[in-house]
Residue frames as qw, qx, qy, qz and C-alpha x, y, z in Angstrom:
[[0.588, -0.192, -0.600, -0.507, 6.14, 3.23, 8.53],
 [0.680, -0.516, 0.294, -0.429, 4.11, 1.74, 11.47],
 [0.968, -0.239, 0.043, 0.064, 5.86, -0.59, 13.54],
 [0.782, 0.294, -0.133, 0.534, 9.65, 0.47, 12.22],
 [0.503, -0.464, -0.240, 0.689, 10.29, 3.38, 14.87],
 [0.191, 0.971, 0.076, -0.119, 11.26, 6.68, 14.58],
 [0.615, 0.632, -0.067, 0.466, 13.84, 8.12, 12.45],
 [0.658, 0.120, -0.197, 0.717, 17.36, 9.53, 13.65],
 [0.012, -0.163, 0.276, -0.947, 15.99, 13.13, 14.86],
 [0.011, -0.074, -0.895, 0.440, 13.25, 11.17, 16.40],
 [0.406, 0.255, -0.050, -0.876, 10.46, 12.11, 14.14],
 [0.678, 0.149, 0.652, -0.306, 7.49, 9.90, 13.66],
 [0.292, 0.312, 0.756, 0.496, 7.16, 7.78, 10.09],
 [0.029, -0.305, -0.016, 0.952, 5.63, 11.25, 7.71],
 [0.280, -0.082, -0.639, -0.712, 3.26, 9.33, 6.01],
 [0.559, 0.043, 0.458, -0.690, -0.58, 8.68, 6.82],
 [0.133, -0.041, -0.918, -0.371, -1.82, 5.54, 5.65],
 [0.751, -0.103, 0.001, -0.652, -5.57, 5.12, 5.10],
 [0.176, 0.237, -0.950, -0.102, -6.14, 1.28, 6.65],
 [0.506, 0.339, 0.507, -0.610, -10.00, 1.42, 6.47],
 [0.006, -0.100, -0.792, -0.603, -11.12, -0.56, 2.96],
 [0.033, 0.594, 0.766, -0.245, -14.50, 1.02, 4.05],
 [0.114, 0.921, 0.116, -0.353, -13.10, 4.28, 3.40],
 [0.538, -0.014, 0.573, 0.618, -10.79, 3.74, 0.43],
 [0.378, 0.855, 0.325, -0.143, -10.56, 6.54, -1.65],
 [0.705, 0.355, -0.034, 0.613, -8.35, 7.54, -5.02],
 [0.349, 0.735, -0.191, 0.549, -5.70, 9.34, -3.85],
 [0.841, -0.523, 0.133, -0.040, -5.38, 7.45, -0.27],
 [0.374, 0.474, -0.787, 0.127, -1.68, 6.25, 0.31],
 [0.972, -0.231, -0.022, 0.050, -2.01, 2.45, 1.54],
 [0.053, -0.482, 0.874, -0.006, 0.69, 0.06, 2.65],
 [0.901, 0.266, -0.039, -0.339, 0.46, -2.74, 0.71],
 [0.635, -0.362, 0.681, 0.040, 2.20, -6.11, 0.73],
 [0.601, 0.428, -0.571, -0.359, 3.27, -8.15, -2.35],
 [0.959, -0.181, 0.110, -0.189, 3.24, -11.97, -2.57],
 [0.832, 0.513, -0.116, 0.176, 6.06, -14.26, -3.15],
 [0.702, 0.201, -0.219, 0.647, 9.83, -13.27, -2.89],
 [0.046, -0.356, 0.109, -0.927, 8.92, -9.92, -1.83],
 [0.569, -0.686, -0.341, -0.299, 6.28, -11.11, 1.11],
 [0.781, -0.378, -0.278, 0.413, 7.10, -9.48, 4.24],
 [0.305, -0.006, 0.036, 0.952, 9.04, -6.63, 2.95],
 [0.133, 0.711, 0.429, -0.541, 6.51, -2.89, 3.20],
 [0.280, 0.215, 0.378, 0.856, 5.49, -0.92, 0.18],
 [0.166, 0.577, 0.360, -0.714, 3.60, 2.36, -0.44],
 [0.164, 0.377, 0.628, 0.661, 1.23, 3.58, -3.14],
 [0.151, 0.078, -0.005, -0.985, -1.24, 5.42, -3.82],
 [0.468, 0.329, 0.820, 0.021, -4.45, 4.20, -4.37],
 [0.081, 0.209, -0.487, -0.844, -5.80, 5.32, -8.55],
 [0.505, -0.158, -0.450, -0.719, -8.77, 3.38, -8.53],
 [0.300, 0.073, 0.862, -0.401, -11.48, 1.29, -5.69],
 [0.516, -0.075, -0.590, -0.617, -13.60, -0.84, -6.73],
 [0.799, -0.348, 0.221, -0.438, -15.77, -3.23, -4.53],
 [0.889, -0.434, 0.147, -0.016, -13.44, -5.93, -4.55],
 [0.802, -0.282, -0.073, 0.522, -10.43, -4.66, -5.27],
 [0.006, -0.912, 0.030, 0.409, -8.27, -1.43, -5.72],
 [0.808, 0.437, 0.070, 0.388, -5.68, -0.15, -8.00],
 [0.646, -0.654, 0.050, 0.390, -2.35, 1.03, -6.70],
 [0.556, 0.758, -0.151, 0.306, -0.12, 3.38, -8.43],
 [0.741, -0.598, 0.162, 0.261, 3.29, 3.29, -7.26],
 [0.334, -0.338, 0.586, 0.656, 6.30, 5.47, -8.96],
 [0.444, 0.309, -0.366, -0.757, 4.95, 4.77, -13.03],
 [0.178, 0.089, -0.919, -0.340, 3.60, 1.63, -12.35],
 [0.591, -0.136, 0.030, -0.795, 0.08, 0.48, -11.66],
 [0.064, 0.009, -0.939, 0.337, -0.52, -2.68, -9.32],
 [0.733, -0.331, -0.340, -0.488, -4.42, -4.62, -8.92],
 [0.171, 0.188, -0.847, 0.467, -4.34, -5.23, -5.22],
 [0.332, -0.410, -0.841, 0.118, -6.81, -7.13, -2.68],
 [0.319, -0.748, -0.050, -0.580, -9.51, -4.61, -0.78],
 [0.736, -0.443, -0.493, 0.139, -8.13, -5.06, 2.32],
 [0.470, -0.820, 0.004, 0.326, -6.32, -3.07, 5.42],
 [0.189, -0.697, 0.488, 0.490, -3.17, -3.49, 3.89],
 [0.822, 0.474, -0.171, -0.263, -4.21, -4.46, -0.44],
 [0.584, -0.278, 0.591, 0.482, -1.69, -7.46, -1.47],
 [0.449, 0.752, -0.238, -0.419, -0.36, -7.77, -4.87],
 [0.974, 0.056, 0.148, 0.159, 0.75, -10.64, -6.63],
 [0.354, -0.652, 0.380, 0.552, 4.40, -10.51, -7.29],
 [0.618, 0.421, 0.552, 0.369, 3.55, -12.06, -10.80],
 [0.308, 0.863, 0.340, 0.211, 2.14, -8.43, -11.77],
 [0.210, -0.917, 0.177, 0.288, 5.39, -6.52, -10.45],
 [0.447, 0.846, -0.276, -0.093, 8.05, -5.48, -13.03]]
């Protein structure tokens, strides 16, 4: 991910985050932040739905309402 280097055979992080909430579209992977215990730590999704003010993140089988922004938060309430 951006900012954590490159990997052991010195290949760049393989994913492309979209981090334009101008251009948010389903089936973007974001990095997206959670609140709480888990603030601080990176996560990835997908994004499954955008709405004008906010998106919906699918991640693995679960489905997260995060903030329109660069990088969407997510309350930690709504994680499993």
């Amino acid at each position: 991910m951006i900012g954590m280097g490159q990997g052991e055979a010195g290949d760049a992080c393989p994913f492309t985050f979209n981090f334009d909430p101008a251009t948010f579209k389903v089936g973007d992977m974001v990095s997206y932040r959670v609140t709480g215990s888990l603030a601080g730590m990176p996560f990835m999704g997908t994004l499954a739905e955008v709405h004008d003010d906010h998106v919906v993140i699918e991640a693995g089988d679960e489905r997260y309402r995060g903030t329109r922004e660069s990088r969407p938060v997510v309350q930690e309430s709504e994680i499993g």
